[in-house]
FIKOLZA-1660 file (N, C-alpha, C; in steps of 0.1 Angstrom, whole numbers, plus 5000, padded with zeros to 4 digits):
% residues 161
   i   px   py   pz ch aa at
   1 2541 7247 2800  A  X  N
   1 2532 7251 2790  A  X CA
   1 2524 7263 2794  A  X  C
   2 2526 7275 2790  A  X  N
   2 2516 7283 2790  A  X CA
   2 2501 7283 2782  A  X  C
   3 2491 7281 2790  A  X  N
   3 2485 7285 2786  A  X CA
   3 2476 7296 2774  A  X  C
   4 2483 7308 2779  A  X  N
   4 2482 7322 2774  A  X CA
   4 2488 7319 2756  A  X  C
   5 2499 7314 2755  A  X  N
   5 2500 7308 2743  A  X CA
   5 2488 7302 2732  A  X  C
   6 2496 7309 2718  A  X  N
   6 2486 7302 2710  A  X CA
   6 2491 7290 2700  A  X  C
   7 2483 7281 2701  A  X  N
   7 2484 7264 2695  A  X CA
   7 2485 7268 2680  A  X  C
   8 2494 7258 2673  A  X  N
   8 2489 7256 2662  A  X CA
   8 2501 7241 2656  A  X  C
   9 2492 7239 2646  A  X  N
   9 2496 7219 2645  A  X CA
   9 2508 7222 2637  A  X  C
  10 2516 7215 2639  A  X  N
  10 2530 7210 2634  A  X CA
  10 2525 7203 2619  A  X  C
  11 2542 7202 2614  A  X  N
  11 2540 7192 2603  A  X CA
  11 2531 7172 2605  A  X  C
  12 2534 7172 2617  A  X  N
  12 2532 7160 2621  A  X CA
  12 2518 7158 2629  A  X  C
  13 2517 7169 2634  A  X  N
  13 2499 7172 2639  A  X CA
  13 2494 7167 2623  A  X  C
  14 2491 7175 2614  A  X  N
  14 2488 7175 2600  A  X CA
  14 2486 7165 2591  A  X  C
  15 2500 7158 2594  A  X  N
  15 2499 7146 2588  A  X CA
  15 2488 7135 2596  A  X  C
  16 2487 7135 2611  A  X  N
  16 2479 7129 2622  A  X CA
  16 2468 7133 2617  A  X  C
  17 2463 7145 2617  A  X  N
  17 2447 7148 2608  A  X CA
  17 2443 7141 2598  A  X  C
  18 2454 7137 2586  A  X  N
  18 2451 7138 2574  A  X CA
  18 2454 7117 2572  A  X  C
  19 2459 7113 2580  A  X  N
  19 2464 7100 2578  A  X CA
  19 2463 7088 2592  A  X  C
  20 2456 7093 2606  A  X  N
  20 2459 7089 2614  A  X CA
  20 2472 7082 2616  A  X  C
  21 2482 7084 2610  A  X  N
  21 2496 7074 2614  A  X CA
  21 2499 7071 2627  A  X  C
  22 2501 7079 2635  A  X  N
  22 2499 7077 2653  A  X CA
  22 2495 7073 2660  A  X  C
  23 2482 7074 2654  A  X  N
  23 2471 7065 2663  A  X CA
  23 2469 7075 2674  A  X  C
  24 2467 7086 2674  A  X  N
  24 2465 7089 2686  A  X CA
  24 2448 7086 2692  A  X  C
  25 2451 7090 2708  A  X  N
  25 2433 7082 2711  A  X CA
  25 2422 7095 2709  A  X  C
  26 2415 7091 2707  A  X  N
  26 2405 7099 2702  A  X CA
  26 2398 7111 2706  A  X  C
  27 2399 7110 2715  A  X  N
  27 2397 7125 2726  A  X CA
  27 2410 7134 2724  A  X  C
  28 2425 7128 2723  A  X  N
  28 2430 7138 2717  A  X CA
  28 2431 7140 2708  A  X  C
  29 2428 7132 2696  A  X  N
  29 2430 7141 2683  A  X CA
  29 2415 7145 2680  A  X  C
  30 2406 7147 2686  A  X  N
  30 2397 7157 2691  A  X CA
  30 2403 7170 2693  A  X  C
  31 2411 7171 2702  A  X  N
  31 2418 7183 2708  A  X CA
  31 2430 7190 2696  A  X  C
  32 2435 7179 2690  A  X  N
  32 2443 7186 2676  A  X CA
  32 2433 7191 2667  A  X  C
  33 2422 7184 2666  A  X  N
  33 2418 7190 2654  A  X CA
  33 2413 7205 2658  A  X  C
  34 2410 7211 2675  A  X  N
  34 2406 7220 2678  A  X CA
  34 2416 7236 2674  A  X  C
  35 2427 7229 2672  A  X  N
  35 2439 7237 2672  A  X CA
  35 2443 7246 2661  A  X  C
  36 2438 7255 2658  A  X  N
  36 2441 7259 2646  A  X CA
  36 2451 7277 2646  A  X  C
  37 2463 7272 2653  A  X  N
  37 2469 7283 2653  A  X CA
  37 2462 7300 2654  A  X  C
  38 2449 7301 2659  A  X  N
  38 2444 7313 2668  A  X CA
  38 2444 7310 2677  A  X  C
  39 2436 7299 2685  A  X  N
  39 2432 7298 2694  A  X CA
  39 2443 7301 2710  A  X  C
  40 2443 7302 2721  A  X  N
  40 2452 7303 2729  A  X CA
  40 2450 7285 2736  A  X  C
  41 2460 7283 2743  A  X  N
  41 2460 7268 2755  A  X CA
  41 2447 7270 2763  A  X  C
  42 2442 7284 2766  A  X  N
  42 2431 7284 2780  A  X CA
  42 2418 7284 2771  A  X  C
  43 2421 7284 2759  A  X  N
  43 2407 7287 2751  A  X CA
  43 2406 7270 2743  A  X  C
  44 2417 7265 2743  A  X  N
  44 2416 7252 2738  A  X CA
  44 2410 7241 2750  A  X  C
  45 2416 7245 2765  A  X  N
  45 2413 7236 2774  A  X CA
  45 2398 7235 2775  A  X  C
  46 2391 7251 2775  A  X  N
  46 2378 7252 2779  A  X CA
  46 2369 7250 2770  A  X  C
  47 2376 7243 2756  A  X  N
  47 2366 7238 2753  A  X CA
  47 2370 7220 2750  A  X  C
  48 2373 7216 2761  A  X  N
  48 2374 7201 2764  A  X CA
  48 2363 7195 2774  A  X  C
  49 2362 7185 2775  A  X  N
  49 2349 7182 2786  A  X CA
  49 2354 7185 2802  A  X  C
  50 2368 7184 2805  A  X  N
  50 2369 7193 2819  A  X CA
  50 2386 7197 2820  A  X  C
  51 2390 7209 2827  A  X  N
  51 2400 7214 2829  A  X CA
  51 2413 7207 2823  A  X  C
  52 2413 7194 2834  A  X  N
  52 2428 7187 2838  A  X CA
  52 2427 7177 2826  A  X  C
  53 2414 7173 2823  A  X  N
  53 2418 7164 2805  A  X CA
  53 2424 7171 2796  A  X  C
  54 2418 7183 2793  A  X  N
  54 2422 7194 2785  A  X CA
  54 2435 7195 2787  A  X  C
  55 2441 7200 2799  A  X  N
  55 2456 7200 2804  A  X CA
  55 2463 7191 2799  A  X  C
  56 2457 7183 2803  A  X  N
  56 2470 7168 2798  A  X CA
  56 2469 7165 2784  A  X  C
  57 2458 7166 2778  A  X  N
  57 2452 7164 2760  A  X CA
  57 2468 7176 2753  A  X  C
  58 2466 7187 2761  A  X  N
  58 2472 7196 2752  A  X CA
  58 2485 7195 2757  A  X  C
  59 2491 7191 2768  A  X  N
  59 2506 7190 2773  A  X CA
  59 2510 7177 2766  A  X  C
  60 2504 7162 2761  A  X  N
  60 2510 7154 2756  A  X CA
  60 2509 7154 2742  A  X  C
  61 2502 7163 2733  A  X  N
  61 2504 7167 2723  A  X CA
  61 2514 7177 2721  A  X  C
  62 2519 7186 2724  A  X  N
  62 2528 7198 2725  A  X CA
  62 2539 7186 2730  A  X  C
  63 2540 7175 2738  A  X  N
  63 2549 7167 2741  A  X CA
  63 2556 7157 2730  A  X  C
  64 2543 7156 2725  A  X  N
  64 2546 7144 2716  A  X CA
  64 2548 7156 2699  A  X  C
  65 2555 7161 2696  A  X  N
  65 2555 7171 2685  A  X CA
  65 2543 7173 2676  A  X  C
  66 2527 7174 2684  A  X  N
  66 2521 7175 2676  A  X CA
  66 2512 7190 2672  A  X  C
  67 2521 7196 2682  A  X  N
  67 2518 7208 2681  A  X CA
  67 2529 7218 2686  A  X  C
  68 2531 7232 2685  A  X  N
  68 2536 7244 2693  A  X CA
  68 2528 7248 2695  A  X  C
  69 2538 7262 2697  A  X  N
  69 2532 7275 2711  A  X CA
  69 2536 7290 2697  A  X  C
  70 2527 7295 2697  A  X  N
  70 2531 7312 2693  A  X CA
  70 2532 7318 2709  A  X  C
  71 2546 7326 2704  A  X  N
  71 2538 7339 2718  A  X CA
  71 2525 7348 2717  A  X  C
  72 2524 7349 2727  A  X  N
  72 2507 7356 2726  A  X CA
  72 2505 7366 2719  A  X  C
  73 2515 7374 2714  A  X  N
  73 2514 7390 2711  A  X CA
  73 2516 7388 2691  A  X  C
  74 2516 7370 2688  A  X  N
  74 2512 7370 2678  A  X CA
  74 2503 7372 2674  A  X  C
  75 2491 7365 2678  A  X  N
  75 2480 7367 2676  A  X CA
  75 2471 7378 2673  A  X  C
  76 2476 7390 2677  A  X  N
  76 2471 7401 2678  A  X CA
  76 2479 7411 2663  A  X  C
  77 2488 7406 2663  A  X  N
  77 2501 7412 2653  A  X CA
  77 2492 7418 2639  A  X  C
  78 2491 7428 2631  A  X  N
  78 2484 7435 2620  A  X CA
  78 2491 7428 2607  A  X  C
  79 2480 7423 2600  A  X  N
  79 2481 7416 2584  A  X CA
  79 2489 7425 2575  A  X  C
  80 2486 7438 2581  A  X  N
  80 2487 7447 2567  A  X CA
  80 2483 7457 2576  A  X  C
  81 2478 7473 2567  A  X  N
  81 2470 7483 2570  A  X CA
  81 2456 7483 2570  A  X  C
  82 2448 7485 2577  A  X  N
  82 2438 7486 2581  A  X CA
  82 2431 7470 2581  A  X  C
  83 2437 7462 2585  A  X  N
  83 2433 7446 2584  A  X CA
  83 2425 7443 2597  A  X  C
  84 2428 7454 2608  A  X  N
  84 2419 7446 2621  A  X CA
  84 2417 7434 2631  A  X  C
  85 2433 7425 2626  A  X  N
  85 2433 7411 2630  A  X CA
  85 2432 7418 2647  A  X  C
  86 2433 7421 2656  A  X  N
  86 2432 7423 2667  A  X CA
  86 2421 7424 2670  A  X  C
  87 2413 7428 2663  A  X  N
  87 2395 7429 2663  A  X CA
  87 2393 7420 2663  A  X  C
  88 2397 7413 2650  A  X  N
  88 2391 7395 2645  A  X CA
  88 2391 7387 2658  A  X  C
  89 2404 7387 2661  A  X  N
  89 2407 7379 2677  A  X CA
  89 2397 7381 2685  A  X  C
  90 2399 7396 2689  A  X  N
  90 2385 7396 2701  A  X CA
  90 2376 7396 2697  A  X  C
  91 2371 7391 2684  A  X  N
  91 2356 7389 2683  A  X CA
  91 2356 7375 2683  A  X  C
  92 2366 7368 2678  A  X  N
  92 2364 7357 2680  A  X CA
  92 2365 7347 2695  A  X  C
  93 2372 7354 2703  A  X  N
  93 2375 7351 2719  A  X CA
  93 2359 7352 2721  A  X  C
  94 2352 7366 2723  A  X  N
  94 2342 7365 2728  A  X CA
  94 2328 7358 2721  A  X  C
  95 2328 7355 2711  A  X  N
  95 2321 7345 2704  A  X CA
  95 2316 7331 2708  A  X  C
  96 2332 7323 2709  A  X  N
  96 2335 7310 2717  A  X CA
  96 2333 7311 2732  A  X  C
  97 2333 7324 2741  A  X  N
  97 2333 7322 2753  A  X CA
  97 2316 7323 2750  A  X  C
  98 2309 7332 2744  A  X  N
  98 2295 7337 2746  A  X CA
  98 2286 7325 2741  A  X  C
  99 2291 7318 2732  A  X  N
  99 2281 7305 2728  A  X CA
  99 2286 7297 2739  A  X  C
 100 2298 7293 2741  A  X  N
 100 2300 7280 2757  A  X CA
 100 2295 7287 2766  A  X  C
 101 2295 7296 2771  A  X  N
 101 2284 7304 2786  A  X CA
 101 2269 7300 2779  A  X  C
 102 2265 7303 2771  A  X  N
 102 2254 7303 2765  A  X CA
 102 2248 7287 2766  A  X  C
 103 2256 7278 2761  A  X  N
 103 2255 7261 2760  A  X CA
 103 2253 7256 2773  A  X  C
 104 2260 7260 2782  A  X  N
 104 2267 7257 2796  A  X CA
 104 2254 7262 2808  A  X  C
 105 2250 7270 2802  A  X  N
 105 2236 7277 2815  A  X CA
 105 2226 7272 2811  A  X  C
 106 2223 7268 2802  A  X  N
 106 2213 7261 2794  A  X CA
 106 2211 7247 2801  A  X  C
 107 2223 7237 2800  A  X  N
 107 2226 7226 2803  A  X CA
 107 2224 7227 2822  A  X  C
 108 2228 7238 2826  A  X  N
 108 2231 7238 2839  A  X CA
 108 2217 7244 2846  A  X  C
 109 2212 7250 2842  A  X  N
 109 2201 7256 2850  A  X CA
 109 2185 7252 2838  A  X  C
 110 2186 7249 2828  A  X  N
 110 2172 7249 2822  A  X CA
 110 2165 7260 2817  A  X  C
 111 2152 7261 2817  A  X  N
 111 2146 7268 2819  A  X CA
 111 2148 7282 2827  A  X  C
 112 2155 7279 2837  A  X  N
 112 2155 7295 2849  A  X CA
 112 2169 7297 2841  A  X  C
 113 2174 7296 2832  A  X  N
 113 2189 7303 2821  A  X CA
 113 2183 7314 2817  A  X  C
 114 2171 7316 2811  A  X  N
 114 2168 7320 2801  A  X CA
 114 2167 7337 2804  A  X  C
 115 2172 7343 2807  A  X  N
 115 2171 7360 2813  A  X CA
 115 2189 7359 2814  A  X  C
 116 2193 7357 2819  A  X  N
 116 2208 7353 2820  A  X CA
 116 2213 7353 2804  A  X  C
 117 2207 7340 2800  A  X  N
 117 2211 7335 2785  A  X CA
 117 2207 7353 2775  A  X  C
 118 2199 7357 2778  A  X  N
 118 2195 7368 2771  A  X CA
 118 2210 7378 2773  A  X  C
 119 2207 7382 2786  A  X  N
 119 2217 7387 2785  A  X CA
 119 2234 7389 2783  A  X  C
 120 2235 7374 2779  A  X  N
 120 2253 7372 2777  A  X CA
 120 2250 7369 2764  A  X  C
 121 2240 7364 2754  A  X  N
 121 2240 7369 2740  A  X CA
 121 2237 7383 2737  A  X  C
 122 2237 7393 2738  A  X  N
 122 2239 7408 2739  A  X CA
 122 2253 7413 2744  A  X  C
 123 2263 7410 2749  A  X  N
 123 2276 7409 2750  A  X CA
 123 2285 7406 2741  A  X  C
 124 2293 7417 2738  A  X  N
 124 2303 7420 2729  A  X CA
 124 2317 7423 2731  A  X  C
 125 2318 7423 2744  A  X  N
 125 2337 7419 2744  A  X CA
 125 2337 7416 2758  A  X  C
 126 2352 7410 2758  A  X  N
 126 2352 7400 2770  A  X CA
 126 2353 7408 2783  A  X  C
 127 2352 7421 2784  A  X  N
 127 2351 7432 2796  A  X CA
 127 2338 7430 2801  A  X  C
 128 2326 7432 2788  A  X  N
 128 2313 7430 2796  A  X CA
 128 2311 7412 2802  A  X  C
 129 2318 7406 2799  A  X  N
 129 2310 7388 2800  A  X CA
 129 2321 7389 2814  A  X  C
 130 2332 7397 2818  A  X  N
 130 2341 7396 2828  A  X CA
 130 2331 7402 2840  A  X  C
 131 2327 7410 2840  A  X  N
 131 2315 7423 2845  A  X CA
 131 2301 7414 2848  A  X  C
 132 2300 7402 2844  A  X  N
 132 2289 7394 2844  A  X CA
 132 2293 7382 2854  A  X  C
 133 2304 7377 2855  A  X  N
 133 2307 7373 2863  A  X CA
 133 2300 7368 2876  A  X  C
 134 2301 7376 2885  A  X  N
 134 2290 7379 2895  A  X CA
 134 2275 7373 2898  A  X  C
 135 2267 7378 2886  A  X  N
 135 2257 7375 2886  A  X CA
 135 2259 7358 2880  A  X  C
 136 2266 7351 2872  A  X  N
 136 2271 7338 2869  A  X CA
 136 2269 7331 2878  A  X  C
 137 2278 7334 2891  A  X  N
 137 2281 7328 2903  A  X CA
 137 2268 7328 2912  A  X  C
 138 2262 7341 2910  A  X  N
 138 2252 7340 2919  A  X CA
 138 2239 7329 2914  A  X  C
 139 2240 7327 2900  A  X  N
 139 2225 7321 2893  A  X CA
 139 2230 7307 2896  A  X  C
 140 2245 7301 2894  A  X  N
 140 2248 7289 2898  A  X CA
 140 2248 7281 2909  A  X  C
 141 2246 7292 2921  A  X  N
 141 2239 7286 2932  A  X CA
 141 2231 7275 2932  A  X  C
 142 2220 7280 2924  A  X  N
 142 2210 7269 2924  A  X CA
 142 2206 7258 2915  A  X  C
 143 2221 7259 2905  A  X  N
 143 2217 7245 2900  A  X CA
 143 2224 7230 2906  A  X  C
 144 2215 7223 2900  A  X  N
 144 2209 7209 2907  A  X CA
 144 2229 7201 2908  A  X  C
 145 2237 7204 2897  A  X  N
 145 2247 7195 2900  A  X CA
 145 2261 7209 2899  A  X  C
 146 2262 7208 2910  A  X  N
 146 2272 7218 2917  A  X CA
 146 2288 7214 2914  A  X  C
 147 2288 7202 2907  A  X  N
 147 2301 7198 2903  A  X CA
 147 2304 7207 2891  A  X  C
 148 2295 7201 2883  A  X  N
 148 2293 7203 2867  A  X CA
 148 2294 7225 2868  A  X  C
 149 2285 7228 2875  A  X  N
 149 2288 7244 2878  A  X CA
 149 2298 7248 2880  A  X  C
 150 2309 7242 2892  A  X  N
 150 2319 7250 2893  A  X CA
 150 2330 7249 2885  A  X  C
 151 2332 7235 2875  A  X  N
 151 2338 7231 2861  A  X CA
 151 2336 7244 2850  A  X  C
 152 2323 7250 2849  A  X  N
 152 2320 7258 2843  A  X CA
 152 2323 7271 2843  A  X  C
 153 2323 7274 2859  A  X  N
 153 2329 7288 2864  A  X CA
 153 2346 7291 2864  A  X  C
 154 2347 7277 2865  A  X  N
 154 2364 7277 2863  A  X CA
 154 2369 7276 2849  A  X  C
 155 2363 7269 2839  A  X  N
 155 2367 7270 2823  A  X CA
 155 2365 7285 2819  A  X  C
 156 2357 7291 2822  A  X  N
 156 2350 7307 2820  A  X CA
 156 2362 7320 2823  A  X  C
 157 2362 7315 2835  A  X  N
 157 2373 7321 2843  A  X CA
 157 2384 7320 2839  A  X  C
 158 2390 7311 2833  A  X  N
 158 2403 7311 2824  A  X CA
 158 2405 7314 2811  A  X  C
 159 2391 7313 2802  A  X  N
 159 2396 7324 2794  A  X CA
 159 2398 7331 2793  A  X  C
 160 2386 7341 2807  A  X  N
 160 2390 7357 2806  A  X CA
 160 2401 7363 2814  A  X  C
 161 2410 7349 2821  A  X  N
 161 2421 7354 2821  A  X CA
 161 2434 7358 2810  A  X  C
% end
């Protein structure tokens, strides 16, 4: 399963949305309902409560026919003339990455976020929040649960790969 790939729900995802027939367990049809044929595997994981759930949520659905894979170079692909879907995409990539960094330093540091938080809502494509980096790692030093931080730095880190 590539990651880099983008999700989107089968005839039988759909029906699972719309009918629970499956029964699937609830955290992952959480994760189908996240699925809406933009999104990529690394942008669906990181927004799961951690990595390897994510991993497995999205490999036993793609296992179980509840989902496929676009190649990546769909996503980007033009509607028409002058449509911009490649824009759309990276505004929407950095959007989801800038409110979860945004949610995530908040949760992680409190109060001492707030200069950080300023400046990753003033960021506009995923070159500058890549370029931020750095200072991320450096401000996460000091928060209190060093698990939860590096979960954070590693979800981050995979979308902007």
């Amino acid at each position: 399963m590539k990651l880099s790939s983008v999700f989107h729900k089968t005839p039988k995802g759909l029906d699972e949305i719309s009918t629970r027939a499956h029964h699937l367990p609830s955290r992952m049809r959480a994760m189908l309902i996240l699925v809406d044929g933009h999104r990529t595997g690394g942008e669906l994981v990181a927004l799961s409560s951690s990595i390897s759930e994510g991993r497995t949520q999205l490999a036993s659905l793609l296992a179980g026919g509840f989902v496929q894979t676009h190649a990546p170079d769909r996503r980007s692909a033009p509607n028409g003339p002058g449509h911009g879907t490649a824009t759309a995409a990276a505004n929407d990539d950095i959007s989801l990455a800038r409110s979860y960094a945004v949610r995530s330093l908040r949760e992680l540091l409190g109060d001492e976020a707030g200069s950080l938080v300023a400046e990753i809502e003033q960021l506009r494509t995923i070159d500058e929040l890549q370029q931020t980096l750095g200072r991320l790692r450096a401000a996460l030093r000091t928060a209190p649960d060093q698990t939860r931080a590096q979960q954070f730095l590693d979800q981050i880190e995979m979308v902007l790969d």
